[in-house]
C-alpha positions as CSV (number, residue, x, y, z in Angstrom):
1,X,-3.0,171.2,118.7
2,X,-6.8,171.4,119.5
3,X,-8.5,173.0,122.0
4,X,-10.6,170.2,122.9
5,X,-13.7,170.6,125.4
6,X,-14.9,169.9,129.2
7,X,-17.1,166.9,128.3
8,X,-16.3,163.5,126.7
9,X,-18.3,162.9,123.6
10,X,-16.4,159.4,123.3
11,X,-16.1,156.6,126.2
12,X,-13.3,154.3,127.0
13,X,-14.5,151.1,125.9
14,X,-12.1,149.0,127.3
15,X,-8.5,149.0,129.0
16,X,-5.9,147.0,127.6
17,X,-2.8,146.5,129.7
18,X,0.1,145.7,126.7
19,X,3.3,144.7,129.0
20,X,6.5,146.3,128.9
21,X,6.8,149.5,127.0
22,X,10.6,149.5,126.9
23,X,11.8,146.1,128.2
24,X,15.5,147.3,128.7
25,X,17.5,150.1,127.7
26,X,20.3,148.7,125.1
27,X,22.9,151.6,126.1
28,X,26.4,151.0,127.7
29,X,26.0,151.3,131.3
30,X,22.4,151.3,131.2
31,X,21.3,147.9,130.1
32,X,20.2,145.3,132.4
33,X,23.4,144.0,132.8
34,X,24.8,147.0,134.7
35,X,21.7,146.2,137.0
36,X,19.7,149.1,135.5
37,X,15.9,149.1,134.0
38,X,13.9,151.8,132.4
39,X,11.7,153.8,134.5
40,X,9.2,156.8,134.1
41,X,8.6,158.4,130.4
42,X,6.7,161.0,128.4
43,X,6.1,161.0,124.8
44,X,5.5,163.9,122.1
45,X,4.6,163.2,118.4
46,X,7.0,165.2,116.2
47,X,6.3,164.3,112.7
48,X,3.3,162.8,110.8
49,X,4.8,159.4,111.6
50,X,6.8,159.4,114.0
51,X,7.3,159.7,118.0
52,X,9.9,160.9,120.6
53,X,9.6,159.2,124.3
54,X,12.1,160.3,126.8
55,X,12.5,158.2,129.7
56,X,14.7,157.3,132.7
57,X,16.4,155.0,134.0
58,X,16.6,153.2,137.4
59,X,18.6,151.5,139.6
60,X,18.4,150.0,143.1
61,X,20.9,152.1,144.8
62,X,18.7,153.4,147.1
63,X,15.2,155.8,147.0
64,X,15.4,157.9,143.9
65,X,18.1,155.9,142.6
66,X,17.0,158.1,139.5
67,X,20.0,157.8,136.6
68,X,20.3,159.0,133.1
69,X,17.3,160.2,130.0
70,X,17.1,158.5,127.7
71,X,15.7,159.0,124.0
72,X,13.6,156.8,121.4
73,X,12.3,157.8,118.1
74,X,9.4,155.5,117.2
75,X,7.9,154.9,113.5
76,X,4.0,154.5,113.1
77,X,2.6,154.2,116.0
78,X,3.7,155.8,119.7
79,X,4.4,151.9,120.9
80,X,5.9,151.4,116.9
81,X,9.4,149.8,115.9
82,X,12.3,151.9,117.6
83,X,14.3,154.0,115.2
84,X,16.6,155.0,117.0
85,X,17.7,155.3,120.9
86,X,20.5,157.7,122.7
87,X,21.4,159.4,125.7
88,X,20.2,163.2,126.6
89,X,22.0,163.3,129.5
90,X,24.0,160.4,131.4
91,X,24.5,160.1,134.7
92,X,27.8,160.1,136.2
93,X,29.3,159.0,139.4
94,X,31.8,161.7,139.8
95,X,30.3,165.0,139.9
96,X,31.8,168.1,142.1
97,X,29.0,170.5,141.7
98,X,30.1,172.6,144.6
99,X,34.1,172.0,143.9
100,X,34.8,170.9,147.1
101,X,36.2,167.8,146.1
102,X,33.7,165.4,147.4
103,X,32.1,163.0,144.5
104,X,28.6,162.7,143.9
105,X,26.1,160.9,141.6
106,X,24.4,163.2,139.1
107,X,21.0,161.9,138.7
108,X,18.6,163.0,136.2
109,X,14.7,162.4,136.0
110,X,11.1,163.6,135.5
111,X,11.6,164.1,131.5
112,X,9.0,165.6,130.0
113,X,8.5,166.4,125.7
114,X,6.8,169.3,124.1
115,X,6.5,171.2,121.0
116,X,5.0,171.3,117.1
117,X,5.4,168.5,115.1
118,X,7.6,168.4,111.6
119,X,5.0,169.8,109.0
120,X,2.4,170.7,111.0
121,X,-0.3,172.9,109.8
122,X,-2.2,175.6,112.3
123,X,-5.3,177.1,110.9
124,X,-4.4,176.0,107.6
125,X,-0.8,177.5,107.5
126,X,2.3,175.8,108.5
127,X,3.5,176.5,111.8
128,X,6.6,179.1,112.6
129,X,8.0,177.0,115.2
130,X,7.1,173.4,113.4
131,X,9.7,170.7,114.1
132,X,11.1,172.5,117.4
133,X,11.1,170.0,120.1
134,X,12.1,170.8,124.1
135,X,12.7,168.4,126.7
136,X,13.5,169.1,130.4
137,X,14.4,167.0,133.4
138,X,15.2,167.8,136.9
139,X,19.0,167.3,138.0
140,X,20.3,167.1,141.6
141,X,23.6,165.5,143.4
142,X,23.4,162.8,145.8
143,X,26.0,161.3,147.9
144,X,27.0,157.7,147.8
145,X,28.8,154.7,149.3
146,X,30.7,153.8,146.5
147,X,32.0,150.7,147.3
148,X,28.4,149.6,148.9
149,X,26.6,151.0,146.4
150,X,24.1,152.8,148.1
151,X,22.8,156.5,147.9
152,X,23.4,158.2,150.9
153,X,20.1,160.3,150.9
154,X,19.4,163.1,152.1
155,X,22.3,165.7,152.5
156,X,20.1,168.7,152.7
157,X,22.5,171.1,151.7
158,X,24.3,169.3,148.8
159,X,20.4,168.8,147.5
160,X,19.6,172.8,147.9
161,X,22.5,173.6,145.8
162,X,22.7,171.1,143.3
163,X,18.5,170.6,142.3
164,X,17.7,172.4,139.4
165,X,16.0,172.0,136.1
166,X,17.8,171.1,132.9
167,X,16.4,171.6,129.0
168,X,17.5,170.4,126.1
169,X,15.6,171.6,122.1
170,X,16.6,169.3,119.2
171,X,15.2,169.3,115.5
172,X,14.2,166.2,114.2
173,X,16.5,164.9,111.1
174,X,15.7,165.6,107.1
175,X,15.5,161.5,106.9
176,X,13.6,161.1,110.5
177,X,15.8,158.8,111.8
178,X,17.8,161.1,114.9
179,X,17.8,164.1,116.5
180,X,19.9,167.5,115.5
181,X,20.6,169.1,118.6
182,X,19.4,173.2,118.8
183,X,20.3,174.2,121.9
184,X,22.6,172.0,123.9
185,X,21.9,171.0,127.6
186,X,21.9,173.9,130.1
187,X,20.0,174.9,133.1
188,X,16.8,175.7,132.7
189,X,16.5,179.6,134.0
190,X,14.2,182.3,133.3
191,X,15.4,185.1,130.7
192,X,17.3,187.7,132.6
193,X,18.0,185.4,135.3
194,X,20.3,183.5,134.0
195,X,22.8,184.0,137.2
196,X,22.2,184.9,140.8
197,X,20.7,183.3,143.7
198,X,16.9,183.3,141.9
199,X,16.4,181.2,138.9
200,X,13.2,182.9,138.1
201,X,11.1,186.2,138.9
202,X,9.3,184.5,141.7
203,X,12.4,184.8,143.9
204,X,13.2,181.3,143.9
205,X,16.6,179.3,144.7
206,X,16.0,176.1,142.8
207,X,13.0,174.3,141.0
208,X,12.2,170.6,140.8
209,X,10.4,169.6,137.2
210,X,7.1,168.0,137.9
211,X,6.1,164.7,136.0
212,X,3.3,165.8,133.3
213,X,4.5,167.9,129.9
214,X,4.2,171.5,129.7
215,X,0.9,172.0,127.3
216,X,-0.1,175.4,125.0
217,X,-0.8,178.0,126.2
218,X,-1.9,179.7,123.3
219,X,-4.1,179.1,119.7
220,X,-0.9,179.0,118.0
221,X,0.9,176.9,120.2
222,X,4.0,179.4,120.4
223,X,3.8,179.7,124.1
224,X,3.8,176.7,126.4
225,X,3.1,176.3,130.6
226,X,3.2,173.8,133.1
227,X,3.5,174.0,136.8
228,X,6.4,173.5,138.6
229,X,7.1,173.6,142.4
230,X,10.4,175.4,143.7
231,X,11.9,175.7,147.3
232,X,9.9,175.8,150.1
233,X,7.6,173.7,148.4
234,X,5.9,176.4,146.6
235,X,4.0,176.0,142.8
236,X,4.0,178.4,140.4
237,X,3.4,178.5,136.5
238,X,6.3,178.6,133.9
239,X,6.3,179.5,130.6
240,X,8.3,178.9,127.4
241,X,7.8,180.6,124.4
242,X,9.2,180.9,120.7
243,X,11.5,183.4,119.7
244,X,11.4,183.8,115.9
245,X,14.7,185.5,115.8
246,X,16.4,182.9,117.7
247,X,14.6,180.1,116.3
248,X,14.7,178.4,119.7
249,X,12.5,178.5,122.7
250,X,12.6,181.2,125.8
251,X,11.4,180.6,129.6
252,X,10.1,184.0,129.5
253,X,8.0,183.9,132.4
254,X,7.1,182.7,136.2
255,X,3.7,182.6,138.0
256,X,2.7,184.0,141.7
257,X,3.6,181.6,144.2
258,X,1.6,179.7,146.4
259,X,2.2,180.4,150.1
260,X,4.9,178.7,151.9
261,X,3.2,177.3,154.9
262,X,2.7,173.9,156.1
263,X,1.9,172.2,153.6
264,X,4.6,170.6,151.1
265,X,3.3,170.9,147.8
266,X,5.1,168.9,145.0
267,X,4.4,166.9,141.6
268,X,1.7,169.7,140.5
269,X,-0.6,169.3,137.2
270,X,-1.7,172.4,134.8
271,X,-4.8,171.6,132.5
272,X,-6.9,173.8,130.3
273,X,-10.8,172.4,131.0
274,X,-12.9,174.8,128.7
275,X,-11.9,178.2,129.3
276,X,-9.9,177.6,132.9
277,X,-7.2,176.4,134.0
278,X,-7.0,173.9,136.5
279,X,-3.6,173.4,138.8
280,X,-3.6,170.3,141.1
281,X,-0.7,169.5,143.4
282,X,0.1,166.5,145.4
283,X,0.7,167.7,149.4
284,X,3.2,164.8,150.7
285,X,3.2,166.3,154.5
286,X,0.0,165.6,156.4
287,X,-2.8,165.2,155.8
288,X,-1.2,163.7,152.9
289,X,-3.5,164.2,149.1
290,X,-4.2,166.0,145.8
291,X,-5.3,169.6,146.1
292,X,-7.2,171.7,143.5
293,X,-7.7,175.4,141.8
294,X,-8.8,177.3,139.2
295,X,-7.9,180.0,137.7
296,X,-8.3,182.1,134.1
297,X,-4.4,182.8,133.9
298,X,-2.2,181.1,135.9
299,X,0.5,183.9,135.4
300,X,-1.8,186.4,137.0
301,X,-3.4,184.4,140.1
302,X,-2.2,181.1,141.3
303,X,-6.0,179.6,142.8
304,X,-6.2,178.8,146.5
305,X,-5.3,175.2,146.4
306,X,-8.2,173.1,148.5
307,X,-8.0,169.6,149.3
308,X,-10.0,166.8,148.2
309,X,-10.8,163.7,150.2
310,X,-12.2,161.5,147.5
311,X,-8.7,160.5,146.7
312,X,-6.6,159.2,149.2
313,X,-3.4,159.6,147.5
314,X,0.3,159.2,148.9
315,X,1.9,158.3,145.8
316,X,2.9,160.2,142.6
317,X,0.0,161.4,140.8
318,X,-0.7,162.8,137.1
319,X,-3.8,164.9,135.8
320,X,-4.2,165.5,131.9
321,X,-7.0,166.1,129.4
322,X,-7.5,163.4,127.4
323,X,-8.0,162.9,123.6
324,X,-12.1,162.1,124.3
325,X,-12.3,165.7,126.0
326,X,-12.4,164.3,129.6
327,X,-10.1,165.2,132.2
328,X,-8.6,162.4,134.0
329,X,-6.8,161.8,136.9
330,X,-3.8,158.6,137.6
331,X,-2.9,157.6,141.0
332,X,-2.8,155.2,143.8
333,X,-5.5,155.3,146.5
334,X,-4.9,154.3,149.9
335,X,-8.6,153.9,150.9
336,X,-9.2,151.6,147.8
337,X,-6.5,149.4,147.8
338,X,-6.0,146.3,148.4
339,X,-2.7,146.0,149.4
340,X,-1.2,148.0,152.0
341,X,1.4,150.2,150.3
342,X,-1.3,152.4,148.7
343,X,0.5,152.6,145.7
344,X,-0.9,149.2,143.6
345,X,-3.1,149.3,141.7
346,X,-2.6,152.7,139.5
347,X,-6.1,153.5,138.7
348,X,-8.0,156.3,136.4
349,X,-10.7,158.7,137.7
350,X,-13.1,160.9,135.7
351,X,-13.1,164.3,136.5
352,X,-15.7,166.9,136.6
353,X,-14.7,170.7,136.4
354,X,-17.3,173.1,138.2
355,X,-17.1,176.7,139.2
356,X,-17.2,175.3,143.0
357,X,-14.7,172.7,142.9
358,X,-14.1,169.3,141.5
359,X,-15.5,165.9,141.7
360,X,-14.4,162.2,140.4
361,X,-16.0,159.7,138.7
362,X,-16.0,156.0,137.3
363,X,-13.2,154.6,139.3
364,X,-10.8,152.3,137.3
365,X,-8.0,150.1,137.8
366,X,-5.7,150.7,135.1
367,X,-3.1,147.8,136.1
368,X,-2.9,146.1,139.3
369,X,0.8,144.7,139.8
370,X,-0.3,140.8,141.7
371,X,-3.8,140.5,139.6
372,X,-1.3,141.0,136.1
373,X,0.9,137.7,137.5
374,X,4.0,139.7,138.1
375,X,5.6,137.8,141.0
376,X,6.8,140.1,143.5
377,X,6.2,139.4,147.1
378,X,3.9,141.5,148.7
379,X,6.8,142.7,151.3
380,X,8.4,144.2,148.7
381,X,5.6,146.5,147.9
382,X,5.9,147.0,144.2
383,X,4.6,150.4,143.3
384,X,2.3,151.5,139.8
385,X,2.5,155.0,139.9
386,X,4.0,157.9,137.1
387,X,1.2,157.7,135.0
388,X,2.0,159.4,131.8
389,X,-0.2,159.8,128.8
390,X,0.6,159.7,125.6
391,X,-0.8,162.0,122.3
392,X,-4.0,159.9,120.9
393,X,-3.6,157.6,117.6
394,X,-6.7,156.7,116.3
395,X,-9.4,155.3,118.5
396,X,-6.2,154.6,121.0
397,X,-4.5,156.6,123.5
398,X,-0.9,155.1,125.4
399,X,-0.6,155.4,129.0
400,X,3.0,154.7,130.0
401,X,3.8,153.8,133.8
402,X,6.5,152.2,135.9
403,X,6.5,149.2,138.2
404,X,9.2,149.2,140.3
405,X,9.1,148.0,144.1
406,X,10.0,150.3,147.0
407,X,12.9,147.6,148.0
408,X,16.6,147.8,147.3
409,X,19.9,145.9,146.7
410,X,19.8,145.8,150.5
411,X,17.7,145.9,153.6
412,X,15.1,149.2,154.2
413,X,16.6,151.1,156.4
414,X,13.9,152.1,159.0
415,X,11.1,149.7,157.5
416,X,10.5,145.8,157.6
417,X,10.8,145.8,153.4
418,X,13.7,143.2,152.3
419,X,15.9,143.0,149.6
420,X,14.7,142.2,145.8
421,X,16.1,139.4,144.5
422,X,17.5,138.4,141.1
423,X,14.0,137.3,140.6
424,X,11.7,140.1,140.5
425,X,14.9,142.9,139.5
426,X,13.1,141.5,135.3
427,X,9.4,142.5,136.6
428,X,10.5,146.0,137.3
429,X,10.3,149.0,134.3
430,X,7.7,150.7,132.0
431,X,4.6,149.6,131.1
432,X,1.8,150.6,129.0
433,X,-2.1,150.1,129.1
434,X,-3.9,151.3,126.1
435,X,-7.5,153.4,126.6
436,X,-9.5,152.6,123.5
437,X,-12.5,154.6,122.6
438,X,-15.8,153.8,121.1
439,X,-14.4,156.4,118.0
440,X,-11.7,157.9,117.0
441,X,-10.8,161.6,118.8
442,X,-9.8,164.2,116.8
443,X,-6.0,164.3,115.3
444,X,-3.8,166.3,118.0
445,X,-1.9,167.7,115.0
446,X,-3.2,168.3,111.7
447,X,-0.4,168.2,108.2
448,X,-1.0,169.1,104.7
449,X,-3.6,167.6,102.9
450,X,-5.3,166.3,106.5
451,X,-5.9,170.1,106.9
């Protein structure tokens, strides 16, 4: 994986919006027949040819209505033919996490991919932990009517004790066409915490998994971090790393916290611009926006978090490097939009990294829900939010969304937002705009002769 710089060298000629990414998911119980459609994704490239996207699916059961994760192995081309597609983890409607006897749904969501590719050379050598793949999701119980269908959200206590984080490593297959499971699915708990009331060093009772992919954290792409945000609505920096002996990946070690004060800090963003590293996190109490920091190790100093009033955000938002060298930041804006959800269109910002703070640039709309001649009625308020960018492939680079409305199989309870209908249920899933450059970036991965 490159270390690539602060400053773009390449421009994003144009923006292509390409439709559905995954039109339905074609496995029992998950299909559009059982009233289900794919939502959010990630994507990691684990061979010379091919791709892995994880994704979720989604129902209209209620907010959240988040449901099983979902594989694909692709051939050629990130968006190329599907090889192959299976469950990770399915959802169940019978779960007694807390053996009490009551039944719960056991939802799944927020999967994110990482690791070395199959034959992958670093500085000229094939790397150690090459075709070692990880994927993790958040998991959590909900209540539900089962005979209306409909989450009952949120019991407070059922969610403390049930959210957690879940991993999963897998190999890819000798003839690239499935998956060989490493490590079966487990909670997703720092080394030597494996038990007790803390699932980590930082003291914390559960962790949510935020929506962008854990990235390396070192040259040789051994160790891997993200930010994730844990009770009390707290960030902190996590890190995996690859034990040789094992073969398999470690969560070896947790960040400082930020505070826990009044603001609710969720959905964070870890991205190495030059030699910093930049943390961003979504505040969803008031005033409601994206806050920034910087830091040189994350594991040493969490930044002080400041907001930023540029963006008006109150929707899910993603921040990543991409393959051009510019950082660039996917959200909703409620100053800037049209329509009065704040959450369509998704758009793209440019962002500058400087010793005092950050700044955003060349506003675009990436895809606008009504302009694209999906027909949902407004009340509905269809959402374009979970931006998720994809490792570049020539001159391209994938960003995979969903479009799902904020309505239900029934009424909004508490807000004037009807019913979909058997109409708009096909509009809803994952789409994917392409960002073409003027040239091609550099290779993410390098492999034998490309050396």
């Amino acid at each position: 994986m490159l270390w690539l710089p602060s400053m773009a060298w390449a421009e994003v000629l144009s923006i292509e919006n390409k439709g559905m990414l995954i039109p339905a998911c074609s496995l029992d119980g998950e299909t559009r027949g059982d009233d289900v459609a794919p939502g959010n994704c990630n994507c990691a490239q684990v061979s010379r040819n091919r791709w892995v996207i994880v994704y979720q699916t989604r129902s209209w059961w209620g907010v959240d209505d988040e449901r099983s994760i979902i594989y694909q192995i692709r051939k050629d081309a990130p968006d190329g033919p599907v090889v192959k597609e299976g469950f990770l983890s399915q959802a169940i409607k019978d779960w007694d996490p807390l053996h009490d006897g009551n039944r719960n749904l056991r939802q799944h969501g927020h999967p994110v991919i990482y690791g070395v590719p199959k034959g992958a050379m670093i500085d000229g050598k094939p790397a150690p932990n090459a075709n070692l793949f990880v994927v993790n999701w958040r998991v959590v119980a909900i209540a539900y009517d089962a005979e209306a269908k409909k989450i009952i959200h949120r019991n407070t206590t059922l969610h403390d004790k049930t959210q957690g984080v879940e991993w999963m490593q897998f190999r890819l297959n000798e003839t690239e066409d499935n998956l060989v499971i490493a490590q079966p699915r487990t909670l997703f708990r720092q080394k030597g915490f494996e038990t007790g009331a803390s699932v980590c060093s930082a003291q914390a009772g559960y962790m949510n998994q935020t929506f962008t992919g854990p990235v390396p954290f070192n040259h040789a792409c051994t160790e891997w971090a993200v930010v994730d945000h844990f009770d009390h609505s707290r960030l902190a920096a996590v890190k995996v790393a690859f034990n040789a002996s094992r073969n398999l990946y470690e969560f070896v070690e947790t960040g400082p916290l930020t505070p826990a004060d009044n603001r609710k800090l969720i959905e964070a963003s870890l991205a190495r611009v030059g030699n910093r590293w930049v943390v961003a996190g979504r505040n969803a109490s008031n005033p409601p926006g994206i806050w920034w920091g910087q830091t040189d190790d994350p594991f040493k100093e969490m930044p002080v978090l400041a907001a930023d009033k540029t963006v008006a955000s109150n929707s899910p938002f993603t921040f990543f490097m991409c393959g051009d060298g510019t950082p660039r930041l996917f959200t909703g804006d409620v100053q800037a939009s049209p329509y009065h959800n704040g959450r369509c269109p998704l758009y793209m910002w440019d962002v500058s990294v400087k010793p005092d703070g950050v700044s955003f640039a060349n506003r675009q709309v990436v895809f606008d829900a009504f302009k694209a001649g999906l027909k949902f009625r407004q009340a509905v308020q269809p959402r374009v939010d979970f931006g998720a960018l994809f490792p570049a492939h020539g001159k391209t680079q994938i960003l995979a969304y969903r479009v799902f409305p904020r309505s239900y199989n029934f009424k909004y309870e508490n807000r004037d937002i009807p019913p979909i209908d058997a109409e708009e249920k096909p509009r809803c899933g994952l789409y994917y705009t392409v960002l073409h450059y003027d040239k091609a970036p550099p290779a993410p991965w390098k492999f034998g002769d490309s050396e």
